[in-house]
N, C-alpha and C positions, 0 to 999 in steps of 0.2 A: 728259697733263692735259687733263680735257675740261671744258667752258666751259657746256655744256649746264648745265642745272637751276640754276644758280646765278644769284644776285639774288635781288631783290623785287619781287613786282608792282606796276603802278602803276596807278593809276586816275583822274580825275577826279570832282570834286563840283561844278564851278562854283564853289567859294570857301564852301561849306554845309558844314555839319559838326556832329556832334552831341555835346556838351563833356564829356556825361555820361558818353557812350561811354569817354573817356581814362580817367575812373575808375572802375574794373571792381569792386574792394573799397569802392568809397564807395556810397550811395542821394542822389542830389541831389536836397536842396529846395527852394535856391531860385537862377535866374544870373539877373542882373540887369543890362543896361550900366550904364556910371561913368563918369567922369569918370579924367583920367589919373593923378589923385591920389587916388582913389577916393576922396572927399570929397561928391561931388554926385551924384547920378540925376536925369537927367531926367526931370519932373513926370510924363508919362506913359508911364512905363519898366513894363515887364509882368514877371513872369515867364517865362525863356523855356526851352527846350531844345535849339533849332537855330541859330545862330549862322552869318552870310553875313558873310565877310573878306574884303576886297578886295586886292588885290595893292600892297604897300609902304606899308601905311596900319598904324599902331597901333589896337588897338581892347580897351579894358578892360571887365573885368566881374566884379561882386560874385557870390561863388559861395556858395552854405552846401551842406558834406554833411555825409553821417552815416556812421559805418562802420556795415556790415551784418554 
């Protein structure tokens, strides 16, 4: 039994990450942050597509897709 080739690569992003990427079958229009009851947006919340998580923090977001 050999150990070679097996695993996963691992990489870093600094905590970056692009949300759209996760869904491959969806076209996203719009992510948006939220609040943790997704009830509120902050006033001046954008549309975005890269998404910066910090380590042991929650962090929500209004997503709309579309399937393609």
């Amino acid at each position: 039994f050999s150990s070679r080739g097996i695993g996963l690569p691992c990489s870093t992003t600094q905590g970056k990450m692009s949300v759209l990427k996760l869904f491959n079958k969806f076209a996203g229009e719009s992510l948006v942050p939220s609040s943790l009851s997704l009830m509120h947006s902050p006033p001046d919340a954008q549309n975005m597509s890269e998404v910066s998580l910090s380590p042991m923090e929650i962090s929500t977001f209004r997503i709309r897709l579309r399937w393609t």
